[in-house]
C-alpha positions in Angstrom: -108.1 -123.1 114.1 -105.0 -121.2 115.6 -103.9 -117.8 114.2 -99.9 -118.5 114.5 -98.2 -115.7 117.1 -97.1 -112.6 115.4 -95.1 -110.1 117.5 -94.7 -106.9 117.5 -97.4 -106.4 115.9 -100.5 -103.9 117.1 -102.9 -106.5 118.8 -106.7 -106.7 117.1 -108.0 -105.9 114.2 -105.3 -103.0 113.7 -102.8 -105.9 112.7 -104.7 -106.7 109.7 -105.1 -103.4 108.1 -101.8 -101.7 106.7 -102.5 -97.9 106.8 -101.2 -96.5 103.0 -102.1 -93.2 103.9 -99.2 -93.6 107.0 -96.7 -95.2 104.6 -94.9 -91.4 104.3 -92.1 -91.5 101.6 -91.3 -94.8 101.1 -95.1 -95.7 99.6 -94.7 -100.0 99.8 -95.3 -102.6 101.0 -93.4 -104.0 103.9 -91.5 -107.7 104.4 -93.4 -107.5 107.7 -97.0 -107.1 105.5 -96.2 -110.1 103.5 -95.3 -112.2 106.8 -98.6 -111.0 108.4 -100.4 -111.6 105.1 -98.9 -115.2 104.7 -100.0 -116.0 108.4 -103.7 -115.4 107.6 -103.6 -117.1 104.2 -101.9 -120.2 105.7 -102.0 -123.4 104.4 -105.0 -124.5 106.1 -107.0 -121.5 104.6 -105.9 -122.0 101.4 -107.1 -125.8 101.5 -110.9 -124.0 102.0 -110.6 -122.1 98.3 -109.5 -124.9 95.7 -110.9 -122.8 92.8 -108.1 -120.8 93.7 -105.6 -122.1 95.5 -106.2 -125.9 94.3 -103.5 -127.6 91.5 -105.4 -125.9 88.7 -108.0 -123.5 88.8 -110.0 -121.6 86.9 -108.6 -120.4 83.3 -105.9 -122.9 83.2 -103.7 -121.5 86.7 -101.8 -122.8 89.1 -100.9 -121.1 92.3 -97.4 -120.0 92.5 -96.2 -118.3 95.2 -97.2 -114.3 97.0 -94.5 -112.1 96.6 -94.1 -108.4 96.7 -94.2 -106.9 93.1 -92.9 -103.1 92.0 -95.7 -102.1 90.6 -93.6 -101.4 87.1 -93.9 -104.9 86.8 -97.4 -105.4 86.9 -99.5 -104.7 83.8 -103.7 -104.5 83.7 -103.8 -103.5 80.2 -105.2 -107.4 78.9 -107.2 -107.5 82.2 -111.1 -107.3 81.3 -113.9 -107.3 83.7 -116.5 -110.2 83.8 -119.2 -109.3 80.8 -116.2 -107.3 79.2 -116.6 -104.2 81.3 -114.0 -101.8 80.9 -114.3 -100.1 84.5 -115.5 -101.2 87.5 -118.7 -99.8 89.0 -117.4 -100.2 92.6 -114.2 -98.9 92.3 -114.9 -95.5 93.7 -116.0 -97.3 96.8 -113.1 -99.2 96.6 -110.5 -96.2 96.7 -112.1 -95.0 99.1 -111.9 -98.4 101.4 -108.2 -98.6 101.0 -107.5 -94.7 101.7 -109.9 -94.0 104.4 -109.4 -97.8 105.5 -106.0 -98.7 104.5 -105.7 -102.0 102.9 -106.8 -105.1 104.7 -104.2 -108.2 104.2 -107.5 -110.3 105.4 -108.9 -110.0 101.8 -107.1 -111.9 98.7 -104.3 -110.2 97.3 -104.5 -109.0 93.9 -103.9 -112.1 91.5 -101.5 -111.9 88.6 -100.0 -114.3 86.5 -97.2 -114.5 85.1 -96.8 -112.9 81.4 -95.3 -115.0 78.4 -95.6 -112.7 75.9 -93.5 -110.3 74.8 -94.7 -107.7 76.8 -92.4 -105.3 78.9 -94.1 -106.8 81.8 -93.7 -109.9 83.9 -97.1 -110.1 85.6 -100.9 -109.5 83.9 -103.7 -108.9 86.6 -106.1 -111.4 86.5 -108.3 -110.0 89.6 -107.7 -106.5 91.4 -107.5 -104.4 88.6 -109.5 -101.6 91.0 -107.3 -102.3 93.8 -103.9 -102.1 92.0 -105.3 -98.6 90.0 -106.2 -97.4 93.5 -102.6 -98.3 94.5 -100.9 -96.8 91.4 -102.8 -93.8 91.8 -101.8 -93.3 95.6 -98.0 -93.8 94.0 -97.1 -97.2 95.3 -94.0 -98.2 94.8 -95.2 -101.8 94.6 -97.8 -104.5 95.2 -98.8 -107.9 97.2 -99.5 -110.1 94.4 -100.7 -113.9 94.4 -98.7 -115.3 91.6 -100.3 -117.9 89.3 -98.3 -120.1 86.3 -100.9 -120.6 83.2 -100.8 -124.4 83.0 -102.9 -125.3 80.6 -103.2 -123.5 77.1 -106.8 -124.5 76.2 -108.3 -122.4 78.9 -108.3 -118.5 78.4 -106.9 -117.1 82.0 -109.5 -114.2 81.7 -112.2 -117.1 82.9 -110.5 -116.8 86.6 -111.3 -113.0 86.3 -114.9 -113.6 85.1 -114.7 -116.2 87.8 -113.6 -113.9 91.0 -115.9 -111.2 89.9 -119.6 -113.3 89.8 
C-alpha cells in the first residue's frame, strides 16, 4: 500500500506528529492536521478495523465521519473506563506522550458519538477520555474526533469503550 502524496508537509516521521507545545496562541487543530490524519486513516485502513470502522460496531455505532470538534462541544462526563474505573492508570504517561511528543495523527482519534440527550453537549467520548483531558488541560481550543451515530438502542455504547480499552 501507497501512502497518497502530501505536500508541504515536513518529510518522515515529523509529518505525523503535530507539535501542541508549538501551536502558540491559537491552541487547535489545523484543516491541514485533519487532511494529513484522513490520508493515513484512508479507506483501505479503515477496511483492516471493522470493529470499528465496519457498518456497526461495538455498543450499537456506526462510523460517521472525523471532523474537528471545539472542545466545548465535547463532554466525558458519561464516559467510564473498562471495569468502571474512574481514572486511567496510564494517563500521566499519556500527557506526557502528547506534550513532550506532540500528538501523533498515526493513532485513532478520540471517538465520540453523537449525544441525544438533553445534554448541553453534542458529542459524549466513548474512547480518549485521557487524551481529550490532556488536551483540555493544555487549553485546546478543539479536538480531532471520530464521529459515531448510536444505531441500535439495545446495545449500551459504553461496550465500545470497554471494547478499545481490553
Amino acid at each position: 500500500m501507497t501512502m497518497p502524496t502530501i505536500t508541504n508537509r515536513p518529510v518522515g516521521e515529523r509529518r505525523y506528529i503535530v507539535k501542541i507545545q508549538s501551536m502558540g496562541e491559537t491552541k487547535q487543530f489545523l484543516p491541514e492536521n485533519l487532511e494529513t490524519y484522513q490520508a493515513i486513516w484512508s479507506d483501505t485502513q479503515r477496511e483492516l478495523r471493522p470493529e470499528i470502522f465496519g457498518d456497526e460496531c461495538v455498543g450499537g455505532l456506526r462510523w460517521s465521519t472525523t471532523e474537528i470538534i471545539p472542545m466545548d462541544r465535547v463532554t466525558c462526563a458519561r464516559s467510564t473506563r473498562a471495569g468502571g474505573a474512574e481514572s486511567n492508570p496510564a494517563a500521566q504517561a499519556i500527557t506526557s506522550s502528547v506534550v513532550n511528543g506532540g500528538w501523533d495523527l498515526r493513532e485513532v482519534a478520540i471517538c465520540v458519538s453523537r449525544d441525544t440527550t438533553d445534554s448541553p453537549f453534542d458529542y459524549v467520548i466513548r474512547d480518549g477520555r485521557s487524551r481529550y483531558l490532556t488536551l483540555a488541560g493544555l487549553e485546546l481550543k478543539n479536538v480531532m474526533c471520530e464521529v459515531f451515530d448510536h444505531v441500535n438502542p439495545d446495545i449500551n455504547p459504553d461496550y465500545f469503550s470497554f471494547f478499545m480499552n481490553y
